[in-house]
N, C-alpha and C positions, 0 to 999 in steps of 0.2 A: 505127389501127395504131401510131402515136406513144406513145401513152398503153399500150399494153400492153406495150413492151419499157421504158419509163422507172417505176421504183420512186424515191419520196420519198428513199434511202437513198446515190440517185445521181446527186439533187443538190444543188447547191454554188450555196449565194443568197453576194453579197457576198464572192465568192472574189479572194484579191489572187495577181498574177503577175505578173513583171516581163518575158513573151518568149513568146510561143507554146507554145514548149516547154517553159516551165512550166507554162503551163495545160494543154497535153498531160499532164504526168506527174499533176499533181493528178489530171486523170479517170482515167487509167489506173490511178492508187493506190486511186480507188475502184471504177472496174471490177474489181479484181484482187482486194482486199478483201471481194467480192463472190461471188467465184470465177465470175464473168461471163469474165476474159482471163486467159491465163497472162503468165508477168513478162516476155517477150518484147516483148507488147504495145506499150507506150508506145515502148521505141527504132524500134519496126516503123513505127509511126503517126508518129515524127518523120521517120526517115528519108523516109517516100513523102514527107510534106509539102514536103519539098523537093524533090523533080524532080514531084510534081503537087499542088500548089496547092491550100486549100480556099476561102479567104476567099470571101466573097459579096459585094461591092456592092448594098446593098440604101435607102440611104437615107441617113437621119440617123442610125440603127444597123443598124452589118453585124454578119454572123452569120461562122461557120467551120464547116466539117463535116467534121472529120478522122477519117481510120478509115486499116483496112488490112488485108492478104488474111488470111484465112478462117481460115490456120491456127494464128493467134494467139489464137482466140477458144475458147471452151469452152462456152458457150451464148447466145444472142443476146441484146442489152443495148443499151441508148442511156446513157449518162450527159450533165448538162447543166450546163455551169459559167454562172453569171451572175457578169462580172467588175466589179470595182467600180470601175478603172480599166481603159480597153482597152490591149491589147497589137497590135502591128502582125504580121498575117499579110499574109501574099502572095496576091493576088488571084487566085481562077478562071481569071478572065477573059484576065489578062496578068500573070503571074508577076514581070514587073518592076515590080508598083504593088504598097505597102505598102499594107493596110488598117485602121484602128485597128477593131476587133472588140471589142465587149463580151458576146456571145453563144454559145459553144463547144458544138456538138450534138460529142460522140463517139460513133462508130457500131461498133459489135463485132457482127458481122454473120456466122454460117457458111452460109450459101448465096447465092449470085448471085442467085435471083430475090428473096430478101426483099431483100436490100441495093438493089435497083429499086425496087421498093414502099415500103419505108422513108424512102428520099431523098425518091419524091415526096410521099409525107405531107408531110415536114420542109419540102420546098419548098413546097408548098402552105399551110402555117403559116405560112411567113417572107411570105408577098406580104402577110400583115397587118402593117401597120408600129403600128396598134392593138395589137394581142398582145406583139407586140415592147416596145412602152412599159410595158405593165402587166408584163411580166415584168421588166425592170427594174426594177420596184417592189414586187413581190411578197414577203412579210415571211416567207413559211415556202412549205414543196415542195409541201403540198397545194394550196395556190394557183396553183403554178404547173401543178400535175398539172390542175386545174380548168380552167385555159387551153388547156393542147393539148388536151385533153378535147371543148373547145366547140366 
């Protein structure tokens, strides 16, 4: 399911950002580029981010999974930034812990039940802290397309 809303074109190996919300806007720049979101998009995806949280605790590398409702979206889409410094998101879990995140799934999602199905893909990926490493390392998109693939 992973692998068929992400296109090589929508990701970002060795993306620099200094805040969340910049790695927010880079994906949204290429979801929009894309004609995946309209230019709503990225303020929509920052604003939720603050009052609901994506960060994930996952380990040695945490991930993020920011998105936002339906009607920002033009046809469904994942875009994936691999950052090459992490940026501190707000945790899931407890909105008052910062998370350094070097993993940024964007989710552009127009219906409720895919955005179900899609998360537990993306979560069922992340419990590999294996996949997580080699995508940290992965030199071009198809490689990484090759991973959530596997």
């Amino acid at each position: 399911m992973l692998r068929t809303h992400l296109d090589p074109s929508l990701i970002l190996l060795g993306a620099e950002a200094r805040s969340a919300e910049e790695a927010i806007t880079l994906l949204a720049e290429r979801l929009e580029a894309a004609g995946r979101v309209r230019p709503s998009y990225g303020p929509a995806v920052i604003e939720r981010e603050r009052t609901m949280p994506t960060g994930l605790p996952l380990g040695a590398i945490n991930a993020a999974i920011p998105h936002t409702d339906r009607e920002h979206v033009i046809a469904p889409a994942v875009a994936l930034a691999v950052l090459r410094e992490p940026v501190r998101f707000a945790s899931m879990d407890d909105p008052d812990e910062a998370l350094p995140v070097r993993i940024v799934f964007a989710l552009a999602i127009s219906d409720k039940n895919g955005q179900i199905a899609l998360l537990q893909a993306i979560m069922g990926f992340l419990q590999d802290q294996g996949a997580l490493e080699r995508i940290l390392t992965a030199q071009t998109p198809d490689e990484v397309l090759s991973l959530v693939a596997a």
